[in-house]
Z-matrix of the N, CA and C atoms (Angstrom, degrees):
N
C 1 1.445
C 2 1.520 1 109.08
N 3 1.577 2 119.69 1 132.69
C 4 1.496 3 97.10 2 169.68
C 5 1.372 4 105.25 3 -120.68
N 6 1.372 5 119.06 4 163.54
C 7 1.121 6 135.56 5 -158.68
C 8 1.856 7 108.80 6 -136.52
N 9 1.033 8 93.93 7 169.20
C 10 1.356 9 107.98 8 -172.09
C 11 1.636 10 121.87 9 -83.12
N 12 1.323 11 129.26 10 124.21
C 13 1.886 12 108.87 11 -179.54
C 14 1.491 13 106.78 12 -94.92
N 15 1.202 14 116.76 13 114.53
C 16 1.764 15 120.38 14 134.70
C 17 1.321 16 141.91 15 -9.77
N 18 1.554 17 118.26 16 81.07
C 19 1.906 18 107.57 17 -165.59
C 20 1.440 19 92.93 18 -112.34
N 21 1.513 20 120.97 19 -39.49
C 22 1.337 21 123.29 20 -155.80
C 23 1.888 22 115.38 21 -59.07
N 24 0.968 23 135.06 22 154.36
C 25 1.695 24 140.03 23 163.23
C 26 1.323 25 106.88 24 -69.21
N 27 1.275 26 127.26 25 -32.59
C 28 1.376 27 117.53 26 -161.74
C 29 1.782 28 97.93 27 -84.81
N 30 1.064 29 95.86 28 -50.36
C 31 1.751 30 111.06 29 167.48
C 32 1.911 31 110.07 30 -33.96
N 33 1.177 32 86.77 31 -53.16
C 34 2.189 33 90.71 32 -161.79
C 35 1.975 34 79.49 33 -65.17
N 36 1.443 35 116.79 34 -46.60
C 37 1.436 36 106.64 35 -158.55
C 38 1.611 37 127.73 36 -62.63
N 39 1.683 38 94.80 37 -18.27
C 40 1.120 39 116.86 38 -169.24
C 41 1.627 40 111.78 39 -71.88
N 42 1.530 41 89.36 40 -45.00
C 43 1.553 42 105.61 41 -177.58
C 44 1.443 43 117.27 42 -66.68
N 45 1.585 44 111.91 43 -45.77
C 46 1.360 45 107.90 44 165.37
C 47 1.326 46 136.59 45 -94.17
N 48 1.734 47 102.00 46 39.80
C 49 1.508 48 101.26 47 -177.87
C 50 1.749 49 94.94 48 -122.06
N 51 1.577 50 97.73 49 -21.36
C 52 2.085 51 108.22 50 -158.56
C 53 1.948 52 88.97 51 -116.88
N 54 0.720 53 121.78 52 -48.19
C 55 1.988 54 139.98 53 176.76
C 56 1.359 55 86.82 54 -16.31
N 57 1.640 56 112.18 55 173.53
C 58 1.587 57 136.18 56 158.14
C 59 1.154 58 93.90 57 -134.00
N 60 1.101 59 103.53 58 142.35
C 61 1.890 60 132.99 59 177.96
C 62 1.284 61 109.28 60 -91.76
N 63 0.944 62 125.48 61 111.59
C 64 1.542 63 128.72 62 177.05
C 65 1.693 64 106.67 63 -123.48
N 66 1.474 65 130.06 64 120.15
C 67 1.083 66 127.07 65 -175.08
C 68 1.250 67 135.66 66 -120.79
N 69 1.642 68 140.80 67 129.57
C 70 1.348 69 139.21 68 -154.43
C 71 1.600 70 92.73 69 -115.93
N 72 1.466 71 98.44 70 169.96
C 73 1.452 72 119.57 71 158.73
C 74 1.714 73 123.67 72 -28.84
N 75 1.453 74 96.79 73 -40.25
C 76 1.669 75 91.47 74 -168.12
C 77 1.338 76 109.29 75 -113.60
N 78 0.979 77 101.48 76 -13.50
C 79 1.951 78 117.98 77 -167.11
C 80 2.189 79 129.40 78 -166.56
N 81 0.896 80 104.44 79 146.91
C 82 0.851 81 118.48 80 175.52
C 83 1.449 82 123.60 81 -93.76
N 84 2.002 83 135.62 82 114.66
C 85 1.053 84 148.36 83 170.08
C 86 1.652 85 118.38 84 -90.31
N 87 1.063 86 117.29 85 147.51
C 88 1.560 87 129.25 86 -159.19
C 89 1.630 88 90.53 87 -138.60
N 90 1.273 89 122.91 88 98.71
C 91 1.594 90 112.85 89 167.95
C 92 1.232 91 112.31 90 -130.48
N 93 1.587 92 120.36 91 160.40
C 94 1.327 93 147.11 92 -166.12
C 95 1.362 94 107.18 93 -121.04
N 96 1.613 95 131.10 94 156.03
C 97 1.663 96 107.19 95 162.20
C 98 1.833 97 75.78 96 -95.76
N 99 1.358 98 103.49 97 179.23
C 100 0.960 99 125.75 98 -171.43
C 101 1.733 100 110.21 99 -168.03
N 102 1.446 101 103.30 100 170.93
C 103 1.813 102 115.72 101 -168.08
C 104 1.989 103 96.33 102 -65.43
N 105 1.239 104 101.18 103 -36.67
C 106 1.693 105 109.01 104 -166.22
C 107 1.802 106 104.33 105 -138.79
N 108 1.242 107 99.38 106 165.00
C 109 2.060 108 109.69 107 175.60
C 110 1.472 109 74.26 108 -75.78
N 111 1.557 110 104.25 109 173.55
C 112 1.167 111 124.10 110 -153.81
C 113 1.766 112 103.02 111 153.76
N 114 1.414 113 123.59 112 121.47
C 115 1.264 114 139.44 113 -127.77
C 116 1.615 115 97.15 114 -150.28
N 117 1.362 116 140.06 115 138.40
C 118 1.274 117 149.31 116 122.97
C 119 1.669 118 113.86 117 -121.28
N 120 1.192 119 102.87 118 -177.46
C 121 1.306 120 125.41 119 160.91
C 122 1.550 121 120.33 120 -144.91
N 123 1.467 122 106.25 121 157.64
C 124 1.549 123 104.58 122 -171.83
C 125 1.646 124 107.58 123 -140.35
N 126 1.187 125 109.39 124 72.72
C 127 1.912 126 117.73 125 160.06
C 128 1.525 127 111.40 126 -82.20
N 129 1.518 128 112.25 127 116.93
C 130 1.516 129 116.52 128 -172.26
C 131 1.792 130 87.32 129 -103.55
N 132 1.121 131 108.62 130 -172.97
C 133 1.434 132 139.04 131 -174.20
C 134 1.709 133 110.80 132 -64.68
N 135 1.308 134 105.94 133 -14.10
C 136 1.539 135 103.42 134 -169.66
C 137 1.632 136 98.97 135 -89.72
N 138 1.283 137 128.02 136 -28.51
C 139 1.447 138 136.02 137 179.17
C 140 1.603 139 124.62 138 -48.31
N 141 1.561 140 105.20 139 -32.68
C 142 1.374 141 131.08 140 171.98
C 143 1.143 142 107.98 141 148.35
N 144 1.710 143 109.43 142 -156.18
C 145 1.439 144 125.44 143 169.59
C 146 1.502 145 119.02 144 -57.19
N 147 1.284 146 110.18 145 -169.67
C 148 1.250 147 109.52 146 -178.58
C 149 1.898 148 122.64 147 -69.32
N 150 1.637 149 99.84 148 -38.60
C 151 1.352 150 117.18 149 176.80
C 152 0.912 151 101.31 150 -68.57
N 153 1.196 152 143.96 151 -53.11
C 154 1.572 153 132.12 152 -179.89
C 155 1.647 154 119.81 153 -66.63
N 156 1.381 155 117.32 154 -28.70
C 157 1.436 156 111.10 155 166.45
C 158 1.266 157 122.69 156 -71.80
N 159 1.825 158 109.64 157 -32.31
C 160 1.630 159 110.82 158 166.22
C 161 1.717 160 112.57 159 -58.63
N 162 1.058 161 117.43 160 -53.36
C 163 1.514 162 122.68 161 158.41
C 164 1.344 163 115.54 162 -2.58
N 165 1.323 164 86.53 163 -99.43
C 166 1.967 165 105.91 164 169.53
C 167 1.638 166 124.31 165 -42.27
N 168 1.271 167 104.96 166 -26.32
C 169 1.742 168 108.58 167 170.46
C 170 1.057 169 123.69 168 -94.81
N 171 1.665 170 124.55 169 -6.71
C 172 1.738 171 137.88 170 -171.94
C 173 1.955 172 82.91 171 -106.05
N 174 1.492 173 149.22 172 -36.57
C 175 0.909 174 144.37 173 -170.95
C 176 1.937 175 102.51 174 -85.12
N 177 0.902 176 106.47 175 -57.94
C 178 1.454 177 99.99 176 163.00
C 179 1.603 178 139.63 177 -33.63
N 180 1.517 179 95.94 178 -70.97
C 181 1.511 180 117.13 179 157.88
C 182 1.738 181 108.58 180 -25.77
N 183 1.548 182 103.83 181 -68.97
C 184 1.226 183 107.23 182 -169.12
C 185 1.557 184 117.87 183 -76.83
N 186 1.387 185 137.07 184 -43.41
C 187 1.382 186 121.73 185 131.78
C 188 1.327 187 149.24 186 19.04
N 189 1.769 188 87.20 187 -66.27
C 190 1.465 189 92.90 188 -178.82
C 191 1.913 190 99.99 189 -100.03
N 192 1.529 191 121.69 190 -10.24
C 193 0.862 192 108.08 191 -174.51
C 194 1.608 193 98.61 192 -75.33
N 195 1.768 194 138.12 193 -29.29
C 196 0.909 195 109.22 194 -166.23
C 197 1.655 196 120.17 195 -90.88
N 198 1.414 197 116.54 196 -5.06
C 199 1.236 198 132.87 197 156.09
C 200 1.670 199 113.67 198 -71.04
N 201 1.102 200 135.81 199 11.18
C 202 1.784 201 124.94 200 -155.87
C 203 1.715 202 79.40 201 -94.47
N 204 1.172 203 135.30 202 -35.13
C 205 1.746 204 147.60 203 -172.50
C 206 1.283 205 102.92 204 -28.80
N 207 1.396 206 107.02 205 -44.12
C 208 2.075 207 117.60 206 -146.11
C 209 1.382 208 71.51 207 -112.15
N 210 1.369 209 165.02 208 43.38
C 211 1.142 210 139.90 209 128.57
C 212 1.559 211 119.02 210 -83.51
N 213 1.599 212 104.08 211 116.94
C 214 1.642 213 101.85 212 -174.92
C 215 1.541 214 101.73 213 -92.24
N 216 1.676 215 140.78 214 -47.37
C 217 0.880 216 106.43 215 179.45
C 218 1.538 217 119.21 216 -124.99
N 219 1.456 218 120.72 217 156.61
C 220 1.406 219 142.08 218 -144.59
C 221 1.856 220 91.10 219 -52.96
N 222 1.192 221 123.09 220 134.57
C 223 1.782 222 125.51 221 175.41
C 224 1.934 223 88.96 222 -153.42
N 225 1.528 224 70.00 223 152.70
C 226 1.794 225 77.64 224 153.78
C 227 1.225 226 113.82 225 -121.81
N 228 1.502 227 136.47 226 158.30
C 229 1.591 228 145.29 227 -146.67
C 230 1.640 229 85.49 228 -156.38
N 231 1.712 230 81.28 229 131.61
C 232 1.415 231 111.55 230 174.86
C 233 1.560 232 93.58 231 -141.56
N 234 1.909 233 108.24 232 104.01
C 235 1.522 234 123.74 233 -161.73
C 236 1.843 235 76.59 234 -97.49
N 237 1.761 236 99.67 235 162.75
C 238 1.505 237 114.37 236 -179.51
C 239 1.187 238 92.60 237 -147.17
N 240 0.986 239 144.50 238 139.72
C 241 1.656 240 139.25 239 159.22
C 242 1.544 241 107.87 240 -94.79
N 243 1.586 242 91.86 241 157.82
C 244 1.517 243 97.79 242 -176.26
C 245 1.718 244 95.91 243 -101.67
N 246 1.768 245 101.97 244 155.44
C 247 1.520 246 108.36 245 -169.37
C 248 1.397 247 117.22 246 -66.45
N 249 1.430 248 138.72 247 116.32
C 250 1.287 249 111.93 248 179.72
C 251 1.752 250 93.98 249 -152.31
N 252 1.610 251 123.50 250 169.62
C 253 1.216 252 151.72 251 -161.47
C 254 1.585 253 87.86 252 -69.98
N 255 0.909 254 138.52 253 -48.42
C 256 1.554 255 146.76 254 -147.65
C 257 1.510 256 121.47 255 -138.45
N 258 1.471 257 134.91 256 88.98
C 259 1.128 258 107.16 257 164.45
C 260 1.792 259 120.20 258 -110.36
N 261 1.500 260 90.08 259 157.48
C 262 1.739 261 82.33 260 175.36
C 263 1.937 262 122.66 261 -141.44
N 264 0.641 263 118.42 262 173.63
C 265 1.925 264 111.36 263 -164.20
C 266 1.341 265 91.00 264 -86.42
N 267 1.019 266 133.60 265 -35.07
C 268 1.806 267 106.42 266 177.50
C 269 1.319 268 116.86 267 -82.26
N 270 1.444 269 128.03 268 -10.74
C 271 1.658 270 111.85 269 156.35
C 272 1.657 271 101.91 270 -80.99
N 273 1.049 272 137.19 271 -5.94
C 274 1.742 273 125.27 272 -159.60
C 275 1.843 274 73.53 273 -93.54
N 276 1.345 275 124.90 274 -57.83
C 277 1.146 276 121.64 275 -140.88
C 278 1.878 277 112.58 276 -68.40
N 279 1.717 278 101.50 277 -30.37
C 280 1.032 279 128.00 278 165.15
C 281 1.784 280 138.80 279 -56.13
N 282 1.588 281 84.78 280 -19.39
C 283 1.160 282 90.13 281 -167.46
C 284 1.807 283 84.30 282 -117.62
N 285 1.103 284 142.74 283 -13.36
C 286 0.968 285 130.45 284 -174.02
C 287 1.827 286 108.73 285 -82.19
N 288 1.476 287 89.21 286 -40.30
C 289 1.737 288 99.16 287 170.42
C 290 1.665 289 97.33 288 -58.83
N 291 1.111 290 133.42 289 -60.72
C 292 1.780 291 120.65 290 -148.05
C 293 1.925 292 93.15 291 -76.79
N 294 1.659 293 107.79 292 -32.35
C 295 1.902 294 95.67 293 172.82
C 296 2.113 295 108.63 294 -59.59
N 297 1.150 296 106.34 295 -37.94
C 298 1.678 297 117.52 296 -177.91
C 299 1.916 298 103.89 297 -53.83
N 300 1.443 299 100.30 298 -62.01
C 301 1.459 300 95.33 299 -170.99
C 302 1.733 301 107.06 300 -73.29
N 303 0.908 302 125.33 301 -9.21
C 304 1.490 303 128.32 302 -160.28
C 305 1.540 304 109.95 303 -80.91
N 306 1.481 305 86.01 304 -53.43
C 307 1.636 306 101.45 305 179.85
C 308 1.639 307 109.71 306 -93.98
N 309 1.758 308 110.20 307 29.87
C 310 1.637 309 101.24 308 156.40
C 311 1.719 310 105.01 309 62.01
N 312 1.476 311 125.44 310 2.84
C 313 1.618 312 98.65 311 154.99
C 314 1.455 313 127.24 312 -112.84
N 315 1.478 314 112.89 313 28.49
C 316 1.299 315 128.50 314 152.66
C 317 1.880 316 107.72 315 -62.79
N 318 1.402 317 106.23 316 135.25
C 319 1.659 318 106.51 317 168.25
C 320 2.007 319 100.21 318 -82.96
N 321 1.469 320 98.76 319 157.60
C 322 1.279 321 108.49 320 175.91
C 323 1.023 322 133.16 321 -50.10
């Protein structure tokens, strides 16, 4: 499935002012329904350096790209990770699938 990426400010503000927060083990999701999927991520400065925030946003990205399949209806996702010593794509990916089926916008 492809989906749309998130660059704009007004966009991230929108999501986290109107969004629902729904939260897993590794991270925290912010979604909207919306016209189309539609995707950001948000690693600020407290996560680490730069290599380590690219890290966390190339594991994300891909995550949600391999879960975007089981999305039945159109939202936009604004993923946050939670701070921790270790991250890795099969808890991001894991937890993005059990936030998808949980909150009913997985198709059957």
């Amino acid at each position: 499935m492809n989906y749309r990426r998130i660059k704009k400010k007004k966009d991230f503000k929108k999501i986290l002012s109107t969004g629902k927060r729904v939260y897993g083990a590794a991270l925290t999701i912010v979604y909207l329904p919306s016209e189309e999927t539609a995707m950001a991520v948000c690693v600020g400065k407290k996560y680490g350096k730069s290599v380590r925030r690219n890290r966390i946003k190339r594991l994300l990205r891909e995550a949600f790209r391999a879960q975007a399949d089981a999305i039945a209806r159109p939202c936009t996702f604004l993923l946050i990770p939670k701070i921790a010593a270790e991250y890795s794509f099969l808890t991001f990916k894991r937890d993005i699938g059990n936030i998808i089926k949980r909150e009913k916008l997985a198709s059957a």
